[in-house]
N, C-alpha and C positions, 0 to 999 in steps of 0.2 A: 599500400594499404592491403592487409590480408590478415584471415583469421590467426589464431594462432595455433601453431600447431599442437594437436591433445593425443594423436595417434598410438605414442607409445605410453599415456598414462595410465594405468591402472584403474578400472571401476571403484570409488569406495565413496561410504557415507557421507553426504555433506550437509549441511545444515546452515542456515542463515537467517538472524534476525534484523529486522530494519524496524527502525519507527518515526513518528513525525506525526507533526499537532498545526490541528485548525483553530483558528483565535474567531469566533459568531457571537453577536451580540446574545447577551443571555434569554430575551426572551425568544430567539432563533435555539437555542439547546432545549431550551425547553421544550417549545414546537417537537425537536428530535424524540426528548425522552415519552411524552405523551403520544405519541405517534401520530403528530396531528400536522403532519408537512403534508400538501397537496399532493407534491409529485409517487406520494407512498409511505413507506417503511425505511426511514434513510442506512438505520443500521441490514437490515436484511438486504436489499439493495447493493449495498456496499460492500459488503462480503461477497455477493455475485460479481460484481464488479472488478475486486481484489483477485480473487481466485482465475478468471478470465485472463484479466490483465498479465500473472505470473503467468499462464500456460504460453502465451503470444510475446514473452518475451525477448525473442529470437525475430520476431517478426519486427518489432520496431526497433532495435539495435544491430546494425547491419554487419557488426563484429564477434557479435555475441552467440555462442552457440548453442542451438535448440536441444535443450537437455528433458530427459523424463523427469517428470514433477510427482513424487509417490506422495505428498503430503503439505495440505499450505493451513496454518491456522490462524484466526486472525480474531484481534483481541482491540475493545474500546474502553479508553477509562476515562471519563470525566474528570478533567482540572476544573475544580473552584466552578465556576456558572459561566464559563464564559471561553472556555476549551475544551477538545476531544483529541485526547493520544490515540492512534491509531498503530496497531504492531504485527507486522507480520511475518512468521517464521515459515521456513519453508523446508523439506526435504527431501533429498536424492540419491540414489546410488548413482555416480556418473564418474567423469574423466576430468570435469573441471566443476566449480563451487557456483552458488548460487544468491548469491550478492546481489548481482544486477537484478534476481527475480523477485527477491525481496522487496529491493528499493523499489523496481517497479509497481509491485503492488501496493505499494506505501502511495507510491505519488499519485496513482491511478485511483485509490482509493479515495484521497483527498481531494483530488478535483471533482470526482462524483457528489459527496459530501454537499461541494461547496455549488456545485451543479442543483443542485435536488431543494436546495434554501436562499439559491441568491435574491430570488425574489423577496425573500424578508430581510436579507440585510443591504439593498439598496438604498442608497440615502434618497433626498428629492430630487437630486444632480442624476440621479442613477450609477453614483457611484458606490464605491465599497470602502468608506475609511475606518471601518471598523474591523475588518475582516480580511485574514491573512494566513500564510500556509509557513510552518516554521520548523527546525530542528528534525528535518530530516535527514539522517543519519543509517549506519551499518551497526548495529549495538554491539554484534557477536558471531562469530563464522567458526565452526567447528569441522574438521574434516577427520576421520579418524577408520580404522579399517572394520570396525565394528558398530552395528548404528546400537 
């Protein structure tokens, strides 16, 4: 097991989008969009959360290497009443791309999401049959010598 070697790689732009969707009972998104979940502001939150997540990247992937993070943006769209796509792009000048900081932030993202409203979509059992984390993905990676 060892990293992999990046020594003799060149510095250049890298760019990386991920995304990935939370499925909450509708009157749980809505709670979201009026701002009226207890633990806060879930979109603002989340975005702290997301951006945090990419910097410590390196910290919770023990092959992954700790790269400068010049830029992370992160984007929410509502599907239908009853999902929230979550997208996060991110960008580098480094030696190696930035995949895992995206996806990172994706998943990190969504677990806070679903952190911040489980209390409303508990059933009586205390479970969650309605609520699910899906299609998370790498959309697009761009590496190029000019950002």
């Amino acid at each position: 097991m060892s990293m992999v070697d990046i020594t003799a790689k060149k510095a250049v732009y890298r760019e990386a989008v991920a995304e990935g969707v939370i499925r909450l009972r509708p009157e749980t998104i809505q709670r979201i969009r009026d701002r009226s979940v207890e633990k806060g502001d879930v979109i603002e939150v989340t975005k702290a959360a997301v951006a945090l997540a990419v910097k410590k990247t390196s910290e919770l992937l023990p092959l992954c290497h700790p790269i400068p993070i010049t830029h992370v943006d992160i984007g929410f769209e509502f599907l239908g009443e009853d999902r929230i796509k979550l997208v996060v792009r991110v960008k580098t000048i480094a030696q190696t791309g930035v995949e895992m900081e995206a996806l990172t932030g994706v998943v990190v993202g969504l677990l806070n999401i679903w952190d911040m409203v489980k209390k409303y979509e508990k059933d009586e059992s205390g479970q969650y049959p309605e609520t699910w984390i899906e299609n998370i993905r790498v959309v697009s990676k761009v590496k190029s010598l000019h950002a």
